[in-house]
C-alpha positions as CSV (number, residue, x, y, z in Angstrom):
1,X,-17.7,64.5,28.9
2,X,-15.9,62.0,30.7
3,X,-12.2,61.3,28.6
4,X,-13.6,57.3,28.3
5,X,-17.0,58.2,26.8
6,X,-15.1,60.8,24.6
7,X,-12.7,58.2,23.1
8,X,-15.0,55.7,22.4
9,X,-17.0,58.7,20.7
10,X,-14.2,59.5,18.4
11,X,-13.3,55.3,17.5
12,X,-17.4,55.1,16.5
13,X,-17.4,58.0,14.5
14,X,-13.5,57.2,13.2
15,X,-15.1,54.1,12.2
16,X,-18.0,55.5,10.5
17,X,-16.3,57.5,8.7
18,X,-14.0,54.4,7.5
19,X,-16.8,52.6,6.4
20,X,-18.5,55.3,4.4
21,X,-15.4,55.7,2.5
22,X,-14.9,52.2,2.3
23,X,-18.6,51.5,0.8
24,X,-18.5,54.7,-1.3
25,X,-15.0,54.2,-3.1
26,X,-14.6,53.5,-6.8
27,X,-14.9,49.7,-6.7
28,X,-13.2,47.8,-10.2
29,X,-16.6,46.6,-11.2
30,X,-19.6,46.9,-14.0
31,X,-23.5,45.7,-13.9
32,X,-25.1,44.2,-16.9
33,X,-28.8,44.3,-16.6
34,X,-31.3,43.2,-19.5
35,X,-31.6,45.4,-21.9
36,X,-34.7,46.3,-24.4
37,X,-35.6,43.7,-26.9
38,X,-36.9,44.9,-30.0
39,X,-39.4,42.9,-32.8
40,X,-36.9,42.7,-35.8
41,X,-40.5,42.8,-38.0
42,X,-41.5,45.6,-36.6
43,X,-41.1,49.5,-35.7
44,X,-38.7,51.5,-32.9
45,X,-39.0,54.6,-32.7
46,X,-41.0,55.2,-35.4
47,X,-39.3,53.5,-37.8
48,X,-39.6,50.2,-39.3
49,X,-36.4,48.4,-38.1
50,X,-35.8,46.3,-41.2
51,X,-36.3,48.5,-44.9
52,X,-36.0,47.1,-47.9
53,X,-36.1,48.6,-51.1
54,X,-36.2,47.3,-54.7
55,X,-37.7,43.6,-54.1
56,X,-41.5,42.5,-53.8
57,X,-41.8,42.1,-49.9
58,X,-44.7,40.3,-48.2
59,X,-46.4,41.0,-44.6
60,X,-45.4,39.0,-41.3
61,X,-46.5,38.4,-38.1
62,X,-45.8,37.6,-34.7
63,X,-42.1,38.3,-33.6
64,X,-38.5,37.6,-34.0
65,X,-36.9,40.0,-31.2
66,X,-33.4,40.5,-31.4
67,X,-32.2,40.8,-27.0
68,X,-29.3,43.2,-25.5
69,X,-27.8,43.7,-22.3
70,X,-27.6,47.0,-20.7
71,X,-24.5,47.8,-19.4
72,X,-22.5,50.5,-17.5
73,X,-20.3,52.8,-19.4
74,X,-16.6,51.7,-19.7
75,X,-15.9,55.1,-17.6
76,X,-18.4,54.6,-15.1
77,X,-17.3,53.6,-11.6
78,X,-19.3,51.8,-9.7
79,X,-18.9,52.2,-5.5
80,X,-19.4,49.4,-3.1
81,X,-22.7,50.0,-2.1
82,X,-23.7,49.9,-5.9
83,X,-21.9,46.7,-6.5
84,X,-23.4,44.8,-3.4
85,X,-26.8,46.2,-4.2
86,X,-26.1,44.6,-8.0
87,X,-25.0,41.7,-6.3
88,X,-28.7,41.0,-4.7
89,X,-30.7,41.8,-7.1
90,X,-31.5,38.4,-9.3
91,X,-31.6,39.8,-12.8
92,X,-28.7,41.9,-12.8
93,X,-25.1,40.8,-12.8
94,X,-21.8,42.4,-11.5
95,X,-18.8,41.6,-13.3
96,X,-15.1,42.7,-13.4
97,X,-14.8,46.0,-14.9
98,X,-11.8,44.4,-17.1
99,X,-13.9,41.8,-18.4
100,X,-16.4,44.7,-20.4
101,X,-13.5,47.0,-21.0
102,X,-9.5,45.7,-21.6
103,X,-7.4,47.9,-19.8
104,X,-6.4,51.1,-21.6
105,X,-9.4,51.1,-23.7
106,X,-11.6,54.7,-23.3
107,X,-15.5,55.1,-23.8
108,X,-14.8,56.5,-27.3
109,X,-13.3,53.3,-28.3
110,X,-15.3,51.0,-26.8
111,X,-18.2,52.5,-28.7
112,X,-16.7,52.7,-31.9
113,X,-16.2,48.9,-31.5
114,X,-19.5,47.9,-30.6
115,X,-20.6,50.7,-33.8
116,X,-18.3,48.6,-35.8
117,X,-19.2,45.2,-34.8
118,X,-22.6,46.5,-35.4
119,X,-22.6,47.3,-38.5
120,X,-20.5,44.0,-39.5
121,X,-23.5,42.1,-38.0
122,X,-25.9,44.0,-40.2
123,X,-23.8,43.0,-43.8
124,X,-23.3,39.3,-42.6
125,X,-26.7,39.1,-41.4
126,X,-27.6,40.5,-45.1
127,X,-25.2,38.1,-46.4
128,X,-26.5,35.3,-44.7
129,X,-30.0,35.9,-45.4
130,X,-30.0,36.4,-48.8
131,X,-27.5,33.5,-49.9
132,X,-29.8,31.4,-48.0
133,X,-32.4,32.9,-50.6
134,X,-30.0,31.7,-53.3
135,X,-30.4,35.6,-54.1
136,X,-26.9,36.2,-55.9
137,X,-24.3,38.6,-54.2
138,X,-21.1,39.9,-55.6
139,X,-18.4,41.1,-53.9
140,X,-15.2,42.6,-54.3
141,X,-12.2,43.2,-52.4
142,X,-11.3,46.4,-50.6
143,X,-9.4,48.5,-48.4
144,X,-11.1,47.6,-45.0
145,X,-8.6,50.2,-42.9
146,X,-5.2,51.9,-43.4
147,X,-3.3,51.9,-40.7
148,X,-2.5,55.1,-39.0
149,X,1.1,56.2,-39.8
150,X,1.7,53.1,-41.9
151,X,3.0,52.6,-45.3
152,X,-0.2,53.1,-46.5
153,X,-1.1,56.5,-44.8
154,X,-2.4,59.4,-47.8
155,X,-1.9,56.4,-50.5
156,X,-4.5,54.0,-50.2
157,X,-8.0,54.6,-48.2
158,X,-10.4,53.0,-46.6
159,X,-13.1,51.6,-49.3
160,X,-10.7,51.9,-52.0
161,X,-11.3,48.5,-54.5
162,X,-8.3,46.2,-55.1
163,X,-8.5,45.0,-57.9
164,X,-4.8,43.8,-58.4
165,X,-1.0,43.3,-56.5
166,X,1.7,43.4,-58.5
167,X,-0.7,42.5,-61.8
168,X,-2.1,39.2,-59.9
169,X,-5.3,39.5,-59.8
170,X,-7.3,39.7,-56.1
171,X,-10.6,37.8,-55.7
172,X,-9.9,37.2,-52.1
173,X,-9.2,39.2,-49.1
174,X,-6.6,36.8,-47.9
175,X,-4.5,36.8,-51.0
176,X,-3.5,40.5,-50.9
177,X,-1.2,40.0,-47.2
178,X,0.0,36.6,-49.0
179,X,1.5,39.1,-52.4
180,X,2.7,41.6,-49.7
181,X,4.8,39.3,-47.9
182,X,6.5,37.7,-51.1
183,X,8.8,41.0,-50.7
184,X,11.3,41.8,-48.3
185,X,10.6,44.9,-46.3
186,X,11.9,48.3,-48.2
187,X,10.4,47.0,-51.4
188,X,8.0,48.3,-53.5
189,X,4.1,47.2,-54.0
190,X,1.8,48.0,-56.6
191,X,-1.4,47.5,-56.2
192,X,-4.1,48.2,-58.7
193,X,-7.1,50.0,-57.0
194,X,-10.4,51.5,-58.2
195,X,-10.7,55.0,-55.8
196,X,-13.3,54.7,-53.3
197,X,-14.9,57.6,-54.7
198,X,-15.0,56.1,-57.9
199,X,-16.8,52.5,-56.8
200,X,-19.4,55.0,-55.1
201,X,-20.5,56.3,-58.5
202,X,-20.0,52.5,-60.0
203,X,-17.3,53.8,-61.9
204,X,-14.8,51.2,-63.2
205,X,-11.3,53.8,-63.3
206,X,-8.5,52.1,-62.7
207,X,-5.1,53.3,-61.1
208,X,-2.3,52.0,-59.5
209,X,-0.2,53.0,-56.8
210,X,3.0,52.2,-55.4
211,X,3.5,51.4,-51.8
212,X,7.3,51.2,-50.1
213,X,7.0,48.3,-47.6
214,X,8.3,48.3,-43.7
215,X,8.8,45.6,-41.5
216,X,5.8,44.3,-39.4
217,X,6.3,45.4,-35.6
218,X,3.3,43.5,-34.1
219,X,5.3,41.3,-32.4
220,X,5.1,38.3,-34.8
221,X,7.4,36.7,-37.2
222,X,9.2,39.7,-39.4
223,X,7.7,40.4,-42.3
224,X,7.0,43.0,-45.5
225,X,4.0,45.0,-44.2
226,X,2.4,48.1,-46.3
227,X,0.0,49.1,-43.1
228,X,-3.7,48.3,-44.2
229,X,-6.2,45.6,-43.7
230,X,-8.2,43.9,-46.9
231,X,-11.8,43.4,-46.9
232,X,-14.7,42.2,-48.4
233,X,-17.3,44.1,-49.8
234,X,-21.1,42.9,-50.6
235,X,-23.1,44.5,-53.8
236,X,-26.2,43.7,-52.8
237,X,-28.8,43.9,-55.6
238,X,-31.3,45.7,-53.6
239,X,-31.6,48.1,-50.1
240,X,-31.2,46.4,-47.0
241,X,-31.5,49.3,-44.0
242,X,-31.3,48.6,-40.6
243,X,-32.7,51.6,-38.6
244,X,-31.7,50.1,-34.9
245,X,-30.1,53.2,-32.9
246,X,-28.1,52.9,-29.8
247,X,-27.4,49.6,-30.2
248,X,-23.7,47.9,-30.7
249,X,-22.2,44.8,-31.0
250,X,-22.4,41.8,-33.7
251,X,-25.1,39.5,-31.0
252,X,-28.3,40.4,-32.8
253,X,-26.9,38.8,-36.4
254,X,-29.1,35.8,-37.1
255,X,-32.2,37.5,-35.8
256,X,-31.6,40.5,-38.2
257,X,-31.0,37.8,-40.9
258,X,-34.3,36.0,-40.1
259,X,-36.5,39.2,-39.9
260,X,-34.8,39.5,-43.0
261,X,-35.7,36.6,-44.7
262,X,-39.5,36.5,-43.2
263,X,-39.9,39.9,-45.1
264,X,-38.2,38.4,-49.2
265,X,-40.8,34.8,-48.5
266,X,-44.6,34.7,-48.6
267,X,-44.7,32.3,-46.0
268,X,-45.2,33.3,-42.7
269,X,-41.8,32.3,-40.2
270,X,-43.2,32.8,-37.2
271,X,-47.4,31.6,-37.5
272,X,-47.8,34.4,-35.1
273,X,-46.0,33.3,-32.4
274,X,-43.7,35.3,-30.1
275,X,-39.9,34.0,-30.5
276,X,-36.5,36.1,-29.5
277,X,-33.0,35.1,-29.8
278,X,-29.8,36.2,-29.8
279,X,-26.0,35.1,-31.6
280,X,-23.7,36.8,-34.1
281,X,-24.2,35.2,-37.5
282,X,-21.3,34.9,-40.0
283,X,-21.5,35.0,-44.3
284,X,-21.8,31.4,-43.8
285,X,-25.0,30.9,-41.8
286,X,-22.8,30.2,-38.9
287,X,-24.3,30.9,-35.8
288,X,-21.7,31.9,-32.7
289,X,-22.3,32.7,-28.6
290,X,-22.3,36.3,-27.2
291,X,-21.9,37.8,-23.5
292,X,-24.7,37.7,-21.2
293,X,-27.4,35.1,-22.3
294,X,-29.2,35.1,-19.1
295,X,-30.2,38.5,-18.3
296,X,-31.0,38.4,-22.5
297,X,-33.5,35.3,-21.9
298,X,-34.9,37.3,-18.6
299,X,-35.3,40.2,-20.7
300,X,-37.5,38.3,-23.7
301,X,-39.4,36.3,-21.2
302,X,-40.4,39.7,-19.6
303,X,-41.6,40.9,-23.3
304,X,-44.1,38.1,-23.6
305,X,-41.3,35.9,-25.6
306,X,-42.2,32.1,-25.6
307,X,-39.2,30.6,-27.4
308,X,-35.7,31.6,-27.1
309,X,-33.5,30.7,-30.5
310,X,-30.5,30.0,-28.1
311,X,-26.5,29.6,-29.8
312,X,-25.5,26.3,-29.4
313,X,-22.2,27.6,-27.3
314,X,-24.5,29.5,-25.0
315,X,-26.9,26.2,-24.0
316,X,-25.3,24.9,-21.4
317,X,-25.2,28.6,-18.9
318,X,-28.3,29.4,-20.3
319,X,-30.1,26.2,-19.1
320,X,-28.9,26.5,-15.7
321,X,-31.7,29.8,-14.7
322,X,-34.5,29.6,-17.8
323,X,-37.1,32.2,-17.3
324,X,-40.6,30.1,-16.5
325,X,-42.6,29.9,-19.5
326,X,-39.6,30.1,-21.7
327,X,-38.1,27.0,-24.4
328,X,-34.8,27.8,-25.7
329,X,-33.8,26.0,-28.6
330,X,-30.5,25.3,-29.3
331,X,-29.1,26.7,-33.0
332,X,-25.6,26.0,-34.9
333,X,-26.7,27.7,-38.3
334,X,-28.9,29.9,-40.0
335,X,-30.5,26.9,-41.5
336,X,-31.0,25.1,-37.8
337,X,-33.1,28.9,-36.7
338,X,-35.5,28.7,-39.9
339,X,-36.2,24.5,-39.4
340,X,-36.6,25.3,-35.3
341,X,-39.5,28.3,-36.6
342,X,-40.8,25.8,-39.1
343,X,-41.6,23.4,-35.9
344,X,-42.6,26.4,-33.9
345,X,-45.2,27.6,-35.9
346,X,-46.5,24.1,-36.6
347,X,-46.7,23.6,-33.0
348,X,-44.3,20.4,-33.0
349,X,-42.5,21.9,-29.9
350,X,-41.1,18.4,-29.4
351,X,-38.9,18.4,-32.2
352,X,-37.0,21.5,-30.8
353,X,-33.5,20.6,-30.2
354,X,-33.7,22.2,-26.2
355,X,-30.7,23.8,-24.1
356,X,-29.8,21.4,-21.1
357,X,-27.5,22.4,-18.1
């Protein structure tokens, strides 16, 4: 083989070579793609999604589909080849890698955040749904989460109730970090506490225990710390399940508030018709915008969806691609979703408050 022939040989295959490497390397990306959306009235996987136990319930119709996005796994790495490919294709979308998953954080984390903003969803969607019932809910103030290696480590636990600091007593999460930080740091703290334990079996046993306090190191102003979080808990009167596996995240609050509210009223939310939406919800009816509202609206316009309860922060992107055959209707509140159903099942579409670009 002549020597030319031969070089420009090895350059092709060099470069071959290059450019398999090059498309096949880990590239810093992740694909969203719609997800399922599942009828928060009815079944998945055999099981009714929303159970409730204790209170008359009445029969409901049509849909109110909570939407997710399907995403890769934080330790997935995509190639080239797999990002330009996601690139193309209309309903999927490729996004920094960082954007998904902050730097430093592994799979096991990011699950047991979305598990945890889950199940927050769930309670405030409970909340929500019931006080907009003007169904009566106690609460009380707990232990949320001890801090590993804190003050607070093999003294307090998670679920324990606070009932007092230093004698004052708590009715308010925020007022047990406000007693804390009326000491200086290497001072004790005693905080009144029903075991958590204890408040499972509705027991009322008091104790109190004594907590040394350190100084914050979170970066912040210095300040008496004793290493835990305060929390509110709900005593609902009756069962509220939520049977919704492999799902995370707080996005499908208000439609797991609405599904159930249709379930506690006689009357009919939806007439029968086929609505989806998506937003967290907080214990004040609040509505708020989650990640990837356009591939959710592709994925209930795919189901048969006709309207699309849309959070007011998410209008604006979601107007600019609408699925054809698809309203969205722009929602602030809990109270804005249940008047937009009220017009949808009436059929006065033009009274929607609509999404515009």
């Amino acid at each position: 083989m002549p020597r030319r022939t031969a070089t420009l040989l090895a350059s092709t295959l060099t470069l071959i070579a290059l450019l398999c490497i090059a498309l096949l390397a880990p590239a810093p990306y992740s694909e969203m793609s719609p997800g399922p959306t599942v009828n928060t009235l009815g079944n998945y996987d055999g099981e009714m999604v929303i159970q409730i136990g204790g209170h008359k319930t009445y029969a409901t119709s049509g849909h109110l589909n909570m939407t997710t996005v399907r995403v890769t796994g934080a330790d997935y790495s995509m190639n080239l080849v797999e990002s330009l490919l996601g690139w193309a294709r209309h309903d999927d979308k490729v996004v920094e890698h960082d954007t998904l998953y902050p730097k430093g954080q592994t799979a096991q984390e990011a699950d047991q955040q979305n598990a945890e903003e889950f199940s927050q969803s769930q309670d405030s969607a409970k909340y929500a749904a019931l006080t907009s019932l003007k169904i009566p809910v106690p609460s009380r103030v707990i232990v949320a989460a001890v801090v590993s290696g804190g003050a607070s480590e093999g003294e307090l636990h998670a679920g324990d109730v606070i009932k007092a600091v230093d004698g004052t007593a708590i009715t308010k999460a925020e007022q047990v970090a406000g007693l804390v930080t009326k000491h200086k740091p290497g001072e004790k703290v005693v905080f009144t506490i029903i075991p958590a334990a204890d408040a499972k079996k509705k027991l009322d046993t008091t104790q109190k225990v004594t907590i040394t306090t350190r100084t914050s190191d979170d970066g912040g102003r210095s300040r008496a710390v004793v290493g835990i979080q305060a929390g509110v808990e709900h005593l609902y009167p009756f069962t509220i399940d939520i049977k919704l596996a492999d799902v995370g995240g707080p996005s499908a609050g208000m439609m797991f508030a609405l599904g159930i509210i249709d379930k506690l009223t006689p009357d009919d939310l939806t007439g029968g018709k086929f609505v989806a939406g998506t937003g967290t919800i907080d214990d004040n009816g609040k509505v708020g915008p989650i990640g990837g509202i356009s591939l959710k609206t592709i994925g209930a316009r795919d189901k048969g969806a006709q309207f699309f309860l849309t959070p007011a922060d998410n209008c604006e992107e979601a107007a600019k691609s609408i699925p054809s055959g698809l309203t969205l209707v722009k929602v602030k509140t809990l109270d804005d979703a249940m008047a937009a159903l009220k017009n949808i099942k009436s059929g006065n579409d033009a009274a929607l408050p609509s999404c515009k670009s």
